[in-house]
DRENDRENTOR-39193 format. One record per residue (C-alpha): residue number from 1; x, y, z; residue in three letters. Coordinates in steps of 0.5 Angstrom, whole numbers, always signed. Layout:
% DRENDRENTOR-39193
SITE NUM X Y Z ALA
...
% end
This chain:
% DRENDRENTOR-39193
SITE 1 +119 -162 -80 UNK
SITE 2 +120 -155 -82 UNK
SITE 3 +123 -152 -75 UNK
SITE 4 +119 -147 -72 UNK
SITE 5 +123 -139 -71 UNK
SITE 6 +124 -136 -66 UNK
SITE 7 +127 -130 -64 UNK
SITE 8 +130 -129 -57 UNK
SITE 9 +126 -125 -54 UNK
SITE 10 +120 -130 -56 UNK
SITE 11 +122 -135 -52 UNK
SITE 12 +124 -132 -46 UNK
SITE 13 +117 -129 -45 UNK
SITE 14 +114 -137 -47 UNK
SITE 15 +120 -140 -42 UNK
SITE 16 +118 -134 -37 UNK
SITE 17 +110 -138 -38 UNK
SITE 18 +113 -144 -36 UNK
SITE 19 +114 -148 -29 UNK
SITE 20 +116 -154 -32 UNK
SITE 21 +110 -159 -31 UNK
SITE 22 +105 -160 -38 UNK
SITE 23 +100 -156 -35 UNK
SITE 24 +103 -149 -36 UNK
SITE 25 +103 -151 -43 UNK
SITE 26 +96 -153 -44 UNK
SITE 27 +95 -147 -40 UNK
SITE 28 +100 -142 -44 UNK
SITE 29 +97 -145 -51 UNK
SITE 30 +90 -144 -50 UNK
SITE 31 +91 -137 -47 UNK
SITE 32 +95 -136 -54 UNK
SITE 33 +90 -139 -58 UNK
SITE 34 +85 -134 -54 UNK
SITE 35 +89 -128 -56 UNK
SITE 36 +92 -130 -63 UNK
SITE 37 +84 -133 -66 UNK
SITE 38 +79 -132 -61 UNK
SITE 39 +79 -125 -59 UNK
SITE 40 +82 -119 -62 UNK
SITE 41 +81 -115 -57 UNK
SITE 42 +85 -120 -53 UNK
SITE 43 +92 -120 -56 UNK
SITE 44 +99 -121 -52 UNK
SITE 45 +102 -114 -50 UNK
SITE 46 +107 -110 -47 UNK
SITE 47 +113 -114 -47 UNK
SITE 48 +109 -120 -49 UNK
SITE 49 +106 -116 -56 UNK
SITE 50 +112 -121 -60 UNK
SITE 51 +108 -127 -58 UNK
SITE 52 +102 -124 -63 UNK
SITE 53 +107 -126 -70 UNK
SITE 54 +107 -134 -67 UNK
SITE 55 +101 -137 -70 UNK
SITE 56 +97 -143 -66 UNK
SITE 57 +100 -148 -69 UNK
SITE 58 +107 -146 -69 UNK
SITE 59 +105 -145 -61 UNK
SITE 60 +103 -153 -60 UNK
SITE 61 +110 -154 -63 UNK
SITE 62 +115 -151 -59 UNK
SITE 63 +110 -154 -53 UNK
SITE 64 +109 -160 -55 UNK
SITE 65 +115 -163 -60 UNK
SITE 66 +121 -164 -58 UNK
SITE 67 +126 -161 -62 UNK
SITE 68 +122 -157 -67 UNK
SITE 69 +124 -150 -65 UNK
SITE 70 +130 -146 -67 UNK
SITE 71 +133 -139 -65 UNK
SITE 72 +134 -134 -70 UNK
SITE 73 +142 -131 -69 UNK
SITE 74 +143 -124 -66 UNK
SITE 75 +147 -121 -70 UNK
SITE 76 +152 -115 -67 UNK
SITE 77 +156 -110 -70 UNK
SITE 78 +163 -112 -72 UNK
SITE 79 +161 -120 -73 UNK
SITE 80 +162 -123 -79 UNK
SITE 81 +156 -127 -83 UNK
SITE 82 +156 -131 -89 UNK
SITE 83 +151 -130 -95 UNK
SITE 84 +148 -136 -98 UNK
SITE 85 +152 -136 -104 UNK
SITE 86 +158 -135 -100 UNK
SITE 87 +160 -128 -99 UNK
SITE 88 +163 -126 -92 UNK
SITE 89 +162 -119 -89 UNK
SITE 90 +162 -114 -83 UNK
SITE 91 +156 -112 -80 UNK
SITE 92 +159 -104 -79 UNK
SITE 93 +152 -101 -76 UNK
SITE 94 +146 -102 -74 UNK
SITE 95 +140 -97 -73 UNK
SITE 96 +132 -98 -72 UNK
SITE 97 +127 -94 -77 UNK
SITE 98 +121 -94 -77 UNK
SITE 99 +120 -100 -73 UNK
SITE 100 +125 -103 -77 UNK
SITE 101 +132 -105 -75 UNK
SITE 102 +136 -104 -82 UNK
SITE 103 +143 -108 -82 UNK
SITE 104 +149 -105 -85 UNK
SITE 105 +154 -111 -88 UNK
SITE 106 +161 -109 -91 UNK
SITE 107 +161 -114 -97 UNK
SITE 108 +167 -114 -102 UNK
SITE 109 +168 -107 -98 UNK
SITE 110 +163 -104 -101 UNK
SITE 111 +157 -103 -96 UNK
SITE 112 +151 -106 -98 UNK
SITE 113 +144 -104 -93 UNK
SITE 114 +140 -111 -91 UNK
SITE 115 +134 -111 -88 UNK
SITE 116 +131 -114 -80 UNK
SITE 117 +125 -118 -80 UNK
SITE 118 +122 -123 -76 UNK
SITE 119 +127 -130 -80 UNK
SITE 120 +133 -127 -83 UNK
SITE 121 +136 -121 -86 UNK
SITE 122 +134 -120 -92 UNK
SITE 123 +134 -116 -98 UNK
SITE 124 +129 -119 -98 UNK
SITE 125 +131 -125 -101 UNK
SITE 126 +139 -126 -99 UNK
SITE 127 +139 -130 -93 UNK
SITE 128 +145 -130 -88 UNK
SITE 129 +149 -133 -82 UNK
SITE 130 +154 -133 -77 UNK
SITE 131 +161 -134 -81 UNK
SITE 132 +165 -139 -78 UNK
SITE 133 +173 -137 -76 UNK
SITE 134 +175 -141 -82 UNK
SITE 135 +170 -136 -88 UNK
SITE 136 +173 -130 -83 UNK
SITE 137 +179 -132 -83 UNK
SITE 138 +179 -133 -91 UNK
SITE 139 +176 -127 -92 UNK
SITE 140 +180 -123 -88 UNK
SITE 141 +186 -126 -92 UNK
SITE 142 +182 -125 -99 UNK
SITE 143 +181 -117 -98 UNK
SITE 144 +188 -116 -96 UNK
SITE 145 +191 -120 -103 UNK
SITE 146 +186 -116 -106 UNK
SITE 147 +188 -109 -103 UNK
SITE 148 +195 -110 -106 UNK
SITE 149 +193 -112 -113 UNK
SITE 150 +195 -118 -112 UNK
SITE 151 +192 -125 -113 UNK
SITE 152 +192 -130 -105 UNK
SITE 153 +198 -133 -103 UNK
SITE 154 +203 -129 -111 UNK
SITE 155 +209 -127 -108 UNK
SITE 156 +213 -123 -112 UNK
SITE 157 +222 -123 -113 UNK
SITE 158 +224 -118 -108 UNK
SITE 159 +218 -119 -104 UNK
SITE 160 +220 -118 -96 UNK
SITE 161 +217 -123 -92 UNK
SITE 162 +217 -126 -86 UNK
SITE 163 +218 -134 -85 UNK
SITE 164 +214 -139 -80 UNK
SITE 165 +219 -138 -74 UNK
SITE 166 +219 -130 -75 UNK
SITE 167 +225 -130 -79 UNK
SITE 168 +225 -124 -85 UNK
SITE 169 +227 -125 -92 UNK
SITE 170 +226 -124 -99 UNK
SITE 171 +224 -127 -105 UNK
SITE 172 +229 -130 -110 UNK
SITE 173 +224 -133 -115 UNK
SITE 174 +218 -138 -115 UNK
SITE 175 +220 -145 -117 UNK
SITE 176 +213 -148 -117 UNK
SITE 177 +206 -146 -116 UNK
SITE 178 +206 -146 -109 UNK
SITE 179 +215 -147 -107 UNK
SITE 180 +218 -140 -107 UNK
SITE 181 +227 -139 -106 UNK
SITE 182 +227 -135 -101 UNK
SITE 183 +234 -131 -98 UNK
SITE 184 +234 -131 -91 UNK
SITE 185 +237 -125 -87 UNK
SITE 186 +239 -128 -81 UNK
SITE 187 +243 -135 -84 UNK
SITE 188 +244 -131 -92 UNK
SITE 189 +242 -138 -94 UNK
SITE 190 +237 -138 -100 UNK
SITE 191 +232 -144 -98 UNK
SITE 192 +225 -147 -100 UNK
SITE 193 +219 -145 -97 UNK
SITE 194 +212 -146 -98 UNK
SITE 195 +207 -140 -100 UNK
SITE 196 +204 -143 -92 UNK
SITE 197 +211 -142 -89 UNK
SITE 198 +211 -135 -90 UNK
SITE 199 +207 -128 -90 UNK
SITE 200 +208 -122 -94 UNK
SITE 201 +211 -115 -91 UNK
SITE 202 +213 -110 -95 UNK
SITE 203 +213 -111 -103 UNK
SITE 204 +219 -111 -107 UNK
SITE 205 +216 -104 -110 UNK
SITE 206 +214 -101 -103 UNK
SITE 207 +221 -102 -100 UNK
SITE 208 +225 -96 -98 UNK
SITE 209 +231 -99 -99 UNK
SITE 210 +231 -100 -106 UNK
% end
């Protein structure tokens, strides 16, 4: 069975009709019905107008059927969302419009404008989520790597890092795909470490002491 979607809003004004007994649902569901089907001069208004775009059927759901409703996330500026197809962004602003609310995502940093409606955000028909830390994360570290012209994790000879421990060091040369011979500062020993052990500081052509 497909969920019924609710905004926030929408169920605290049901919940705020409830007092807990089966009663009230039976109560509130012919009022509903009354105001959506039967009477159209008799619709839900002031705070309640965003029951109006719940139909009766979806209503018996949400009352009656355990489980059968979800809440649509609220999105803020600043949070990160997930596309579909896998593209993580940054809400950078939100501004209403015409009754509209309209969302800016940064995405691949270009800002792209996705529409608010009653389900998702859309455009209008690309559907996003709450990224979870790890997308944020990837792609945060994917942005970076693209910033500087290089692939993710491509150390280079030269390189200024700095090491798991804190220890900073440079790049001697790459030994295999993921395995970089680095020269510490601190020790001057040249060890093994993995492109995970280790984050970029400075690149070799950036450095001002060559």
């Amino acid at each position: 069975m497909e969920k019924v979607s609710l905004t926030q809003e929408q169920l605290e004004k049901i919940e705020s009709e409830l007092d807990g007994t089966a009663r009230s649902e039976v109560k509130l569901l012919a009022r509903h019905t009354k105001c959506v089907v039967v009477d159209d001069n008799d619709t839900w208004i002031n705070d309640y107008k965003c029951l109006n775009k719940i139909s009766v059927e979806d209503m018996a759901k949400i009352l009656f059927v355990p489980g059968s409703y979800e809440v649509i996330p609220q999105f803020k500026v600043g949070e990160w969302v997930r596309h579909d197809d896998g593209e993580v962004g940054k809400i950078t602003k939100i501004e209403e419009s015409s009754g509209q609310t309209l969302i800016f995502i940064d995405i691949e940093d270009i800002k792209r404008m996705y529409f608010w409606e009653e389900k998702y955000i859309c455009d209008p028909e690309r559907f996003f989520r709450h990224a979870t830390p790890e997308e944020i994360q990837q792609e945060k570290k994917r942005r970076f790597w693209d910033r500087i012209g290089r692939k993710e994790d491509e150390y280079k000879e030269d390189d200024f890092i700095v090491d798991e421990h804190g220890d900073y060091g440079f790049i001697e040369s790459k030994k295999t795909t993921d395995i970089y011979r680095v020269r510490m500062i601190r020790s001057n020993q040249s060890v093994v470490t993995h492109f995970e052990e280790m984050r970029l500081v400075t690149k070799a052509d950036e450095r001002l002491d060559k």
